[in-house]
Biopython code that builds the backbone (N, CA, C, O; Angstrom):
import numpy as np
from Bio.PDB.StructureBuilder import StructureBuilder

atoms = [
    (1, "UNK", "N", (65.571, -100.088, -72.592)),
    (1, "UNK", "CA", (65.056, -99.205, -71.575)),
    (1, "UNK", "C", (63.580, -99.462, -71.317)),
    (1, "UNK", "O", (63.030, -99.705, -70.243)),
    (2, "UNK", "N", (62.993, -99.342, -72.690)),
    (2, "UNK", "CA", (61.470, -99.974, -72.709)),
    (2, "UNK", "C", (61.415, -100.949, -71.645)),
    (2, "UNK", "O", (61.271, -100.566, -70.484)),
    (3, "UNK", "N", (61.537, -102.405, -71.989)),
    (3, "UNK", "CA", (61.553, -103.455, -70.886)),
    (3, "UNK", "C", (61.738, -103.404, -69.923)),
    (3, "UNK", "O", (61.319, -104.398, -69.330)),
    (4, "UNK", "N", (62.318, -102.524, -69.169)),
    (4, "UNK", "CA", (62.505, -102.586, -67.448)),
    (4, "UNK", "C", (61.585, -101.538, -67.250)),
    (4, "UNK", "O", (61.115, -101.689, -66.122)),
    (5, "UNK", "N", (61.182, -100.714, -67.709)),
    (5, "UNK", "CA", (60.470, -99.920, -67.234)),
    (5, "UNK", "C", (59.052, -100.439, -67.007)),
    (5, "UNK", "O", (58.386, -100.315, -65.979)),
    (6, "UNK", "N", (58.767, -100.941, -67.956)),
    (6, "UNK", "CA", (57.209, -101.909, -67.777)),
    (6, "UNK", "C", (57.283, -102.805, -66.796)),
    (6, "UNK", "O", (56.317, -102.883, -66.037)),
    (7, "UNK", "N", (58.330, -103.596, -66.608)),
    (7, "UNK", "CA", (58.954, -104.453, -65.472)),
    (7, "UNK", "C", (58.451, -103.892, -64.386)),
    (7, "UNK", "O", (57.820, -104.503, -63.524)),
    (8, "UNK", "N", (58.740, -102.554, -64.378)),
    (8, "UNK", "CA", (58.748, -101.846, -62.854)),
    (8, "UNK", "C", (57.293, -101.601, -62.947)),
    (8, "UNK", "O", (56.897, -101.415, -61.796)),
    (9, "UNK", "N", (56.573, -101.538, -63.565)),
    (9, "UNK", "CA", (55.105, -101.179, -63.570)),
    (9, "UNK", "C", (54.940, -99.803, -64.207)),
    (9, "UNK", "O", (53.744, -99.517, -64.158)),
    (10, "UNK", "N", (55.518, -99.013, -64.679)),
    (10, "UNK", "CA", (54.953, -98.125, -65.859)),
    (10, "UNK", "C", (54.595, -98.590, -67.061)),
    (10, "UNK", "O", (54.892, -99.566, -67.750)),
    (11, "UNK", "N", (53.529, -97.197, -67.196)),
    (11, "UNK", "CA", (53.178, -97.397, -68.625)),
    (11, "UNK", "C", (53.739, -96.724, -69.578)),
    (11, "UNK", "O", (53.797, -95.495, -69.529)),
    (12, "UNK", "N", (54.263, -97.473, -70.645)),
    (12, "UNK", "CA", (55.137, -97.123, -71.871)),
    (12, "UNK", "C", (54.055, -96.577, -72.828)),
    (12, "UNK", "O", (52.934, -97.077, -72.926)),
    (13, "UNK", "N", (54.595, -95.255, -73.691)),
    (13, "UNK", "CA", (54.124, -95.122, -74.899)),
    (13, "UNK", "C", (55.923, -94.745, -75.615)),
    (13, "UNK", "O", (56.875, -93.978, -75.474)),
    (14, "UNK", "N", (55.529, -95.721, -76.276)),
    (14, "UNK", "CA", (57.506, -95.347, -77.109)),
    (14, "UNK", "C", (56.800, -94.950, -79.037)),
    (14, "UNK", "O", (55.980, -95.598, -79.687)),
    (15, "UNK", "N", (57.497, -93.771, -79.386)),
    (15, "UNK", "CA", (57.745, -93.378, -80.940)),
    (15, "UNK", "C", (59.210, -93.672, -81.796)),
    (15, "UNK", "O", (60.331, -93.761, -81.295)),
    (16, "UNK", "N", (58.959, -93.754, -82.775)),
    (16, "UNK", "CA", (59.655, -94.445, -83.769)),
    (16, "UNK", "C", (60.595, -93.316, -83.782)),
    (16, "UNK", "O", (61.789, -93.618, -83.773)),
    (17, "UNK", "N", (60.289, -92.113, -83.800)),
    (17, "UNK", "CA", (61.350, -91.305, -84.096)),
    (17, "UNK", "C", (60.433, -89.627, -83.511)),
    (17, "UNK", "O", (59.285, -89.519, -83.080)),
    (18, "UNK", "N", (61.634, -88.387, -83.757)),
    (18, "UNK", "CA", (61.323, -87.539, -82.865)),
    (18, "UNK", "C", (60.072, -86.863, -83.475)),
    (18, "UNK", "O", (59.413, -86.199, -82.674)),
    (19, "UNK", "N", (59.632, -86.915, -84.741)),
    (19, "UNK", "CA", (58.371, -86.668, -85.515)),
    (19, "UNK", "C", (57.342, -87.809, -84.693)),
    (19, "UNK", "O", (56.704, -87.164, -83.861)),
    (20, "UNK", "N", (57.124, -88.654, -84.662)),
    (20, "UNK", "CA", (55.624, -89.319, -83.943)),
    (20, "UNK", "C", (56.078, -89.209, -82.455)),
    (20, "UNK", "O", (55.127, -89.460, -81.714)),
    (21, "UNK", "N", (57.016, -88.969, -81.901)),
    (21, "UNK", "CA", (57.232, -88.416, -80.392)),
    (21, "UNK", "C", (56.253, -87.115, -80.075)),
    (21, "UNK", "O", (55.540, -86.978, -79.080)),
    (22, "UNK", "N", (56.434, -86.036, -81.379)),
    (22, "UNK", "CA", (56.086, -85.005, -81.111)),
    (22, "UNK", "C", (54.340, -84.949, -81.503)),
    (22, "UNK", "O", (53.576, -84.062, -81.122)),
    (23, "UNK", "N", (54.024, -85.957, -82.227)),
    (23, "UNK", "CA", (52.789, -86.391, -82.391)),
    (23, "UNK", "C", (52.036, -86.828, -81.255)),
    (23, "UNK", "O", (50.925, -86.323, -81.094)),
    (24, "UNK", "N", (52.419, -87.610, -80.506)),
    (24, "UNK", "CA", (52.344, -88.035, -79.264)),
    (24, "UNK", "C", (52.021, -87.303, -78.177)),
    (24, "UNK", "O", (51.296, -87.614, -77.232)),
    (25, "UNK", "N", (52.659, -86.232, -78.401)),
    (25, "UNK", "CA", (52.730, -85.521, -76.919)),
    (25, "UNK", "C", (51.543, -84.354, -77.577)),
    (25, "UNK", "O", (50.968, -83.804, -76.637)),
    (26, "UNK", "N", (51.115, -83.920, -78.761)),
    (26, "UNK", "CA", (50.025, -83.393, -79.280)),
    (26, "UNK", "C", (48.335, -84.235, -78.952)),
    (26, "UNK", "O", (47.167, -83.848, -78.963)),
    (27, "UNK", "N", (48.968, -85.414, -78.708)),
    (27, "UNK", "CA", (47.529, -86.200, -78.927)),
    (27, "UNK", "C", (46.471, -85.668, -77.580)),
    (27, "UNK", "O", (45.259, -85.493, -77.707)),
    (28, "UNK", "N", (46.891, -85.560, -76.891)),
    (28, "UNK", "CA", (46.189, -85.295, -76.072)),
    (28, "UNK", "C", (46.613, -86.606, -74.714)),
    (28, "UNK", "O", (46.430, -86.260, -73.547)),
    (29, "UNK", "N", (47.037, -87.724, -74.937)),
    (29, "UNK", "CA", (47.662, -88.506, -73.900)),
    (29, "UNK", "C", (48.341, -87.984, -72.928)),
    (29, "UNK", "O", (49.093, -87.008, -72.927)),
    (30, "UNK", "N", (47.897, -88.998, -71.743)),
    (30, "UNK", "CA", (48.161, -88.414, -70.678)),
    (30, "UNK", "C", (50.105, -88.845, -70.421)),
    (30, "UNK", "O", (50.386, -89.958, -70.865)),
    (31, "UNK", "N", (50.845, -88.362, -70.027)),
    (31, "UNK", "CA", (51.991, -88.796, -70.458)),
    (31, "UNK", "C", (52.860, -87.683, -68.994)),
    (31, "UNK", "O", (53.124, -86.485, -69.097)),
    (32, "UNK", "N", (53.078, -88.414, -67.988)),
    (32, "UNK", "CA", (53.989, -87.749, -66.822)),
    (32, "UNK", "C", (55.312, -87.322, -66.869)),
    (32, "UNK", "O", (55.752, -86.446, -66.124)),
    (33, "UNK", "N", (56.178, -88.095, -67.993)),
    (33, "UNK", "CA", (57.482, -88.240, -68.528)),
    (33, "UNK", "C", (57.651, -88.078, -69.683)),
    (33, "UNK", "O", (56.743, -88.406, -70.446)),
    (34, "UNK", "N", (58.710, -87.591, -70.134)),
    (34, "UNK", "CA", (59.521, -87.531, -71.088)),
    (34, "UNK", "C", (60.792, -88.324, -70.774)),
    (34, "UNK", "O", (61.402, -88.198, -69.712)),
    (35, "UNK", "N", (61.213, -89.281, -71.923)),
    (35, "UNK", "CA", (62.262, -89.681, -71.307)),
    (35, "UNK", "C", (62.625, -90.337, -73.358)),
    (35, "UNK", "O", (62.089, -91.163, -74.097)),
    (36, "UNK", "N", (63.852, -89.317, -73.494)),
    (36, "UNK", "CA", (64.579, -89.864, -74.833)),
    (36, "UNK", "C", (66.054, -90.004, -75.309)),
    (36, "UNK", "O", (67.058, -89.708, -74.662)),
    (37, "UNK", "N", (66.010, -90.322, -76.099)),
    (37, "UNK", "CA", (67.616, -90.154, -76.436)),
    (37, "UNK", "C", (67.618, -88.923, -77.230)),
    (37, "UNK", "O", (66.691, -88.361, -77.814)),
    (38, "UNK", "N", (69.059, -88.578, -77.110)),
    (38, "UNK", "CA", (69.262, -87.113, -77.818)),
    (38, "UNK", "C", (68.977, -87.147, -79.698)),
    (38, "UNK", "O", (68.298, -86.441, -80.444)),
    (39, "UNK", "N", (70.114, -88.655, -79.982)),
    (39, "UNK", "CA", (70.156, -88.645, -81.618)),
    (39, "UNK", "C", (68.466, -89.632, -81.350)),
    (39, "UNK", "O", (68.053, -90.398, -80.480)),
    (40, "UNK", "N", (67.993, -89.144, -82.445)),
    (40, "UNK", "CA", (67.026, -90.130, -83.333)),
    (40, "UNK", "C", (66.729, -90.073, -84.629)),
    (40, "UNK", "O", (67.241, -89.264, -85.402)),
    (41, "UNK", "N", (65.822, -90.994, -84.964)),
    (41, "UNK", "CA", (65.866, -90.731, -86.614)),
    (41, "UNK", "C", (64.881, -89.833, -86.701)),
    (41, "UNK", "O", (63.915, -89.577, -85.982)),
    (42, "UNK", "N", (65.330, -89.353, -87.807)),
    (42, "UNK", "CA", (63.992, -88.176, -88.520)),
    (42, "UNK", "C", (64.754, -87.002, -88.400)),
    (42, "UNK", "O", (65.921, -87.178, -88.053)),
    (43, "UNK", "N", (64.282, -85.520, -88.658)),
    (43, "UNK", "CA", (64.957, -84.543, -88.277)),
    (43, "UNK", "C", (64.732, -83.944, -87.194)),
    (43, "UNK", "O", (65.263, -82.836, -87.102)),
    (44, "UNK", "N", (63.977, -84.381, -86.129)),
    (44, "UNK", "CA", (64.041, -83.677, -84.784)),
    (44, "UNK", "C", (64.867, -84.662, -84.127)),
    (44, "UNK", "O", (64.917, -85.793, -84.610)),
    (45, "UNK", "N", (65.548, -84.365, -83.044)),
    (45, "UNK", "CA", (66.203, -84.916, -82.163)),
    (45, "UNK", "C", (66.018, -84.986, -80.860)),
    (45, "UNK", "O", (65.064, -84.268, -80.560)),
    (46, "UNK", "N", (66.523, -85.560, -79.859)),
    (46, "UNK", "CA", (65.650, -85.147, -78.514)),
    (46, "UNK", "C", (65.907, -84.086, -77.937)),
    (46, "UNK", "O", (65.288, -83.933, -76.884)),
    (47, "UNK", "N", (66.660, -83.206, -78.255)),
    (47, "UNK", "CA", (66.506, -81.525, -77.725)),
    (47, "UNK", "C", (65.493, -80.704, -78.165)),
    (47, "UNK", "O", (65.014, -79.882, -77.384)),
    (48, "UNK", "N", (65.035, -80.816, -79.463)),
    (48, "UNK", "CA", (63.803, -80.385, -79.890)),
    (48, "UNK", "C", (62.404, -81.322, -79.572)),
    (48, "UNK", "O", (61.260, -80.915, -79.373)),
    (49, "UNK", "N", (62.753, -82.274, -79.590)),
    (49, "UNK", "CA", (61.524, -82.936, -78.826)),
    (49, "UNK", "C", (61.164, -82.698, -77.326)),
    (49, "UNK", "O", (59.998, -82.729, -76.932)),
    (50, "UNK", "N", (62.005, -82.510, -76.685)),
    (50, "UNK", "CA", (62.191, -81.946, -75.109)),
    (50, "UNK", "C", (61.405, -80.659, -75.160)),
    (50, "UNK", "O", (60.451, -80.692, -74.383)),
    (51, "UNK", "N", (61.525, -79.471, -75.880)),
    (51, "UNK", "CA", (61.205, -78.425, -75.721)),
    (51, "UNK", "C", (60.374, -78.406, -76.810)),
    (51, "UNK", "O", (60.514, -77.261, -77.238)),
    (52, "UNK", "N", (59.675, -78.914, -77.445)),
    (52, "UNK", "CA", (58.031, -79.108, -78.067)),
    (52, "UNK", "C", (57.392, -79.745, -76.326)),
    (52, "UNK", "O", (57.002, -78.779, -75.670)),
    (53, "UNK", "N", (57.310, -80.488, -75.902)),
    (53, "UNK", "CA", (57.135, -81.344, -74.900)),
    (53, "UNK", "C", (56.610, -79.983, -74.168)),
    (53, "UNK", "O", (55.425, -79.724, -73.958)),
    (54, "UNK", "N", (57.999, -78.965, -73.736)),
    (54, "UNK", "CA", (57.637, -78.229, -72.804)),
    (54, "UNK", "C", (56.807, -76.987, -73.245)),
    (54, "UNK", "O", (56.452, -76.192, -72.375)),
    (55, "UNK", "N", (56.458, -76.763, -74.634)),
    (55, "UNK", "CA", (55.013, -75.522, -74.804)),
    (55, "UNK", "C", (53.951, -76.511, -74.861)),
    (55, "UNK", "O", (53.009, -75.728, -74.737)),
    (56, "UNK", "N", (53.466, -77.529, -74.946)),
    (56, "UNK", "CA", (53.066, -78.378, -74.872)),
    (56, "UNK", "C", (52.365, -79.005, -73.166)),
    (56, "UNK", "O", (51.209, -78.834, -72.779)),
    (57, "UNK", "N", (53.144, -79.509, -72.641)),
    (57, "UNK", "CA", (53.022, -79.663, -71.368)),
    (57, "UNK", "C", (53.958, -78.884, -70.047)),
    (57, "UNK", "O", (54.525, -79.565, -69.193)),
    (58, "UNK", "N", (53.986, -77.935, -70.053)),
    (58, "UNK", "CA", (54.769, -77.037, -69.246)),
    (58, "UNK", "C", (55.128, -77.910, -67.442)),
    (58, "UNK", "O", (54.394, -78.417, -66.593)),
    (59, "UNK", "N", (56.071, -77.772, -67.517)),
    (59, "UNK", "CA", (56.787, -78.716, -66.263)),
    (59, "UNK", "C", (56.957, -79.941, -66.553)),
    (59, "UNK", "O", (57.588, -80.502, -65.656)),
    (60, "UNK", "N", (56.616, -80.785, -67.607)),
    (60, "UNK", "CA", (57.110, -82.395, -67.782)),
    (60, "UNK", "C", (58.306, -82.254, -67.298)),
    (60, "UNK", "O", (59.127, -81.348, -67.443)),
    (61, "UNK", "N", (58.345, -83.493, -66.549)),
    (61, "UNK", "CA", (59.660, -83.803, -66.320)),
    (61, "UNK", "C", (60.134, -84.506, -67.646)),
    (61, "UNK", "O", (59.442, -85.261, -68.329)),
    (62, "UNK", "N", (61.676, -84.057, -67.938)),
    (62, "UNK", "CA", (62.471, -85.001, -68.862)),
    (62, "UNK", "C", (64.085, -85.377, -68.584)),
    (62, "UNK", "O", (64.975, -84.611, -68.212)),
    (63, "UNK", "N", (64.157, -86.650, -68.853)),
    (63, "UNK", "CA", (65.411, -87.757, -68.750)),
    (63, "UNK", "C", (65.698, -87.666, -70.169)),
    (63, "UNK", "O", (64.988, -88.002, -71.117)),
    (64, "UNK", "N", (67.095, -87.051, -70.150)),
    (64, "UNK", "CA", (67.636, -87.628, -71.747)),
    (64, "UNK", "C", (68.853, -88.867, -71.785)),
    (64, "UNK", "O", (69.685, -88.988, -70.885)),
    (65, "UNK", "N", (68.808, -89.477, -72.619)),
    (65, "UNK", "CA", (69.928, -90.588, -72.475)),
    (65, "UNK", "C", (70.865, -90.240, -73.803)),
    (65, "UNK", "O", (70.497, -89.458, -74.680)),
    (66, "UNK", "N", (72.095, -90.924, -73.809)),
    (66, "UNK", "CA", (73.038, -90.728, -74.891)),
    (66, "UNK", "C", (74.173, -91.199, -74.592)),
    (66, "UNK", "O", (74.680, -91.022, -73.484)),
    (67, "UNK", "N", (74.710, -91.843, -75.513)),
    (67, "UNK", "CA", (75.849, -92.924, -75.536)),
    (67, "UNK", "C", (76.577, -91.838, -75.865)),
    (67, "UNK", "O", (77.667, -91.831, -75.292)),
    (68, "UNK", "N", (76.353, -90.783, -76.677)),
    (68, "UNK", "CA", (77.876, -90.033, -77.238)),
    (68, "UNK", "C", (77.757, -89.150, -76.350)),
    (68, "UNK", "O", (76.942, -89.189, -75.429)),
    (69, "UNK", "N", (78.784, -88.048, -76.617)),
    (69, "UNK", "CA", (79.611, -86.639, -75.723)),
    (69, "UNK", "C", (78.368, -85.891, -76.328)),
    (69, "UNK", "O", (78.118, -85.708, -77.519)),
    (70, "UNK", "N", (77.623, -85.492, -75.189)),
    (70, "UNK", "CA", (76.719, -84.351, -75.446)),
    (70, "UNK", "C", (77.590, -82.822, -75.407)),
    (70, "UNK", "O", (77.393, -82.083, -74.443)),
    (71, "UNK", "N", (78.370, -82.480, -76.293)),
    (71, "UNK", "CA", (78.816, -81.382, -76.341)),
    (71, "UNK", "C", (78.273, -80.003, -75.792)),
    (71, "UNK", "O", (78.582, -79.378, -74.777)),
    (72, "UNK", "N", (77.449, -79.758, -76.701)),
    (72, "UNK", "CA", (76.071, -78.499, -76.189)),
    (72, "UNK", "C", (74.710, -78.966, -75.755)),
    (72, "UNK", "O", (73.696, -78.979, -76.452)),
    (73, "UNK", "N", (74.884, -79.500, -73.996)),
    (73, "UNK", "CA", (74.037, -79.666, -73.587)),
    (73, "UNK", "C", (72.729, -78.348, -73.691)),
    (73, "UNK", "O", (72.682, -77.165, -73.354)),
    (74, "UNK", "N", (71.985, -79.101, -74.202)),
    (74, "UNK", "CA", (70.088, -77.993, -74.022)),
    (74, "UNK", "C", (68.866, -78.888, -73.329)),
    (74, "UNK", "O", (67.873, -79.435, -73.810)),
    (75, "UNK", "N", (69.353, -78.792, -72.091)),
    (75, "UNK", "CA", (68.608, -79.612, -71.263)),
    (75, "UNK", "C", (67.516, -77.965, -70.634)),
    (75, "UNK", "O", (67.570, -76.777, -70.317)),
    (76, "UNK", "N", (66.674, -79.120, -70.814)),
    (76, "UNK", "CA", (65.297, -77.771, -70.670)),
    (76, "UNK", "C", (65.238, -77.904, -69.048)),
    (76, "UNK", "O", (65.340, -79.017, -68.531)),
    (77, "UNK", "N", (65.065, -76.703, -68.249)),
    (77, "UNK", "CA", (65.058, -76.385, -66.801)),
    (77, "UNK", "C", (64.340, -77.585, -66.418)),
    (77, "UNK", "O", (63.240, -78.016, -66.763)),
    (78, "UNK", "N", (65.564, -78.189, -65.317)),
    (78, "UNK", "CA", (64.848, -79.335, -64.588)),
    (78, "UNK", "C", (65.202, -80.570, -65.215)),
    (78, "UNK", "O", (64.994, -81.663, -64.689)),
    (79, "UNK", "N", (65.753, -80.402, -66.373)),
    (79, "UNK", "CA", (65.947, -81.935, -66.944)),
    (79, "UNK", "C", (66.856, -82.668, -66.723)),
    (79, "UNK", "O", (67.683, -81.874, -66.275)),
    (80, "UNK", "N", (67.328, -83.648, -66.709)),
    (80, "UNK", "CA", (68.270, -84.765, -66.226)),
    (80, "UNK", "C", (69.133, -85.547, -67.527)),
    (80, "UNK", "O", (68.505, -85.841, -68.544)),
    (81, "UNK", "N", (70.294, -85.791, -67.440)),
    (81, "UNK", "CA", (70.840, -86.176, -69.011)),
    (81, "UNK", "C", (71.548, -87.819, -67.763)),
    (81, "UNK", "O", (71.837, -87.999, -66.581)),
    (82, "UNK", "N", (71.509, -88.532, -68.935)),
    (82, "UNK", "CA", (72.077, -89.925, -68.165)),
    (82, "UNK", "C", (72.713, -90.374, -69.470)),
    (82, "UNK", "O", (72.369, -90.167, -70.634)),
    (83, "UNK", "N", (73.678, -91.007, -68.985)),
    (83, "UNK", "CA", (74.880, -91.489, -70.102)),
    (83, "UNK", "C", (75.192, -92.743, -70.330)),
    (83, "UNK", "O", (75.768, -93.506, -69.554)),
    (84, "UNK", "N", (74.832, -92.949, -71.343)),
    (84, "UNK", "CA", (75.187, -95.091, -71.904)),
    (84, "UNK", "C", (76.343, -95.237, -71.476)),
    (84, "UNK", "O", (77.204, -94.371, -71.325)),
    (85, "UNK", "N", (76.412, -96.744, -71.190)),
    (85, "UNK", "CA", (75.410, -97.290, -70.870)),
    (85, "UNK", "C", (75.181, -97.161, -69.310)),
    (85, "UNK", "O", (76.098, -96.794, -68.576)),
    (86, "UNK", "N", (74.076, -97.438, -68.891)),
    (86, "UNK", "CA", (73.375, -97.688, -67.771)),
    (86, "UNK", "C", (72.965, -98.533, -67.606)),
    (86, "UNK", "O", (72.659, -99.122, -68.643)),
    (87, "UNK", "N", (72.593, -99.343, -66.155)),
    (87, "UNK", "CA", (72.033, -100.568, -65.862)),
    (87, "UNK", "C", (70.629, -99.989, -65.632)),
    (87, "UNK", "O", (70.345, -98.960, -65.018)),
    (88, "UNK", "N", (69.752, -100.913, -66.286)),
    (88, "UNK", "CA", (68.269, -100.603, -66.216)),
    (88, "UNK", "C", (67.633, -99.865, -64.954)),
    (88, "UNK", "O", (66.689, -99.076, -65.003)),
    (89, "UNK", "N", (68.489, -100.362, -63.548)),
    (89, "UNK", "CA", (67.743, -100.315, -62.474)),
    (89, "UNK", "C", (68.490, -98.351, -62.235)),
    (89, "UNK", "O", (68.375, -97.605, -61.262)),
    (90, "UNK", "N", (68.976, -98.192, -63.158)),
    (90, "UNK", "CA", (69.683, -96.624, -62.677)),
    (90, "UNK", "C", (68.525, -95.697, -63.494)),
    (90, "UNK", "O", (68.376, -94.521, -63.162)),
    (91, "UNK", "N", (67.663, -96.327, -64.647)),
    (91, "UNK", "CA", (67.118, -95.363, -65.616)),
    (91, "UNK", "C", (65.647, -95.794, -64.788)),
    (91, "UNK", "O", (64.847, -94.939, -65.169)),
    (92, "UNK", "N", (65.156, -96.433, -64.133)),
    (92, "UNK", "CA", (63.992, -96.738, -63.040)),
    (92, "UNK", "C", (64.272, -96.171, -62.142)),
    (92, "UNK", "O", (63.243, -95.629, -61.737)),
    (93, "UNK", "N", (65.402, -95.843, -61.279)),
    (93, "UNK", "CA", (65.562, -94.703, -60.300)),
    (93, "UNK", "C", (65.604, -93.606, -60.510)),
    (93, "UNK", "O", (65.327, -92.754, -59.666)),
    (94, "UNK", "N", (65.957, -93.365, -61.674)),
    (94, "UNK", "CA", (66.346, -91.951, -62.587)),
    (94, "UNK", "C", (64.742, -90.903, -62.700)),
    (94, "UNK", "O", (64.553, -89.713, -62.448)),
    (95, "UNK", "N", (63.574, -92.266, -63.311)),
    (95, "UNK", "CA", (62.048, -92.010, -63.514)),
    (95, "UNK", "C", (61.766, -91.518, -62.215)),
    (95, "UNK", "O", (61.467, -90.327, -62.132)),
    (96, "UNK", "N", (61.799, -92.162, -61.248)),
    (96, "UNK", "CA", (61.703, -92.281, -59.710)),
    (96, "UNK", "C", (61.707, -91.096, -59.364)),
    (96, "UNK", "O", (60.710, -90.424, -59.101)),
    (97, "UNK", "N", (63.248, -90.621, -59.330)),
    (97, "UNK", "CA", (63.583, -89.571, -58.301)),
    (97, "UNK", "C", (63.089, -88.136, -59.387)),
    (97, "UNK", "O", (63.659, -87.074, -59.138)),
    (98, "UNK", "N", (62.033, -88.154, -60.570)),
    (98, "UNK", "CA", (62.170, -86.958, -61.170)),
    (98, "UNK", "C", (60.188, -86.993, -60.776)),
    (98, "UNK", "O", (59.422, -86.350, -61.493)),
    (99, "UNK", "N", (59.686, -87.807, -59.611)),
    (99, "UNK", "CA", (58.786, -87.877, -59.237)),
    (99, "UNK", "C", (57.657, -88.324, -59.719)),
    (99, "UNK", "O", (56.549, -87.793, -59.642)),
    (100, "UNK", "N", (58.106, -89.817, -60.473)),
    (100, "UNK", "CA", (56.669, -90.100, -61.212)),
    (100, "UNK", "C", (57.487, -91.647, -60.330)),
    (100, "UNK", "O", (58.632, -91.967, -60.009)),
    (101, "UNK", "N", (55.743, -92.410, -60.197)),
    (101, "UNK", "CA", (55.311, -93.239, -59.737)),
    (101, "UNK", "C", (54.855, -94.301, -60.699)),
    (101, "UNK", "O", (54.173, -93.705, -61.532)),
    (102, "UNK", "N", (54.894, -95.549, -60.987)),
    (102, "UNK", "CA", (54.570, -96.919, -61.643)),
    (102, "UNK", "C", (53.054, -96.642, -61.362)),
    (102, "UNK", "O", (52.643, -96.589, -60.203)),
    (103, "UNK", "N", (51.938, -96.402, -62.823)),
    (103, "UNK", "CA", (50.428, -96.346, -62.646)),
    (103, "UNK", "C", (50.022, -94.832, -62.579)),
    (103, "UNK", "O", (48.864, -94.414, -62.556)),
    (104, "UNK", "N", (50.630, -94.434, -62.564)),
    (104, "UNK", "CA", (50.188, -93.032, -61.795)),
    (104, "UNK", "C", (49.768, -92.337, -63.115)),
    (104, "UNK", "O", (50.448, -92.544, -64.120)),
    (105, "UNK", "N", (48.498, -91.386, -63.178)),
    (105, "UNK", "CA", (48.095, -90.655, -64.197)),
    (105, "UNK", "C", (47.459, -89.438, -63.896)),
    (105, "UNK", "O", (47.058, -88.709, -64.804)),
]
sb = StructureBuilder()
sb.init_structure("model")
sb.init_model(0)
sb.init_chain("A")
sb.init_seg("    ")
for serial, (resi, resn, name, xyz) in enumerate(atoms, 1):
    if name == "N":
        sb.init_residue(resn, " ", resi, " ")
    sb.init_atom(name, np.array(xyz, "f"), 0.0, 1.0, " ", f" {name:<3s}", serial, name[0])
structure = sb.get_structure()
């Protein structure tokens, strides 16, 4: 996902897991998107990373991705869930249409 997105001209900041995600979005970086997978390693996941995100930065937009059956979707108001696999150019339209721009800060 990383790679096409830089392709397209955004700027990437990617975390290892949902603990330095949530570090991340504390730092003070400027950051227009959220965009994760639901499972990750560590004990937060991307539903709790989504909604740290949002007391945090109130209105981020967020894209969640996930190969498995999101059973109990907790998509935070406004958020978008996209389902593995996808062709790169669907998760660049996906960024697109949730109104962020390649450069933009």
């Amino acid at each position: 996902m990383t790679y096409e997105l830089v392709e397209a001209g955004f700027d990437v900041i990617e975390a290892a897991d949902g603990e330095a995600a949530i570090r991340t979005l504390d730092s003070g970086a400027a950051i227009d998107l959220l965009l994760t997978d639901i499972r990750l390693p560590g004990s937060k996941d991307g539903w709790s990373v989504a909604r740290h995100a949002r007391t945090t930065h109130p209105g981020l937009p967020v894209i969640y991705a996930t190969g498995y059956s999101a059973e109990m979707v907790d998509l935070v108001p406004g958020g978008q869930l996209i389902r593995k696999p996808f062709l790169p150019a669907m998760m660049v339209r996906a960024v697109e249409d949730m109104g962020v721009s390649p450069g933009r800060h």
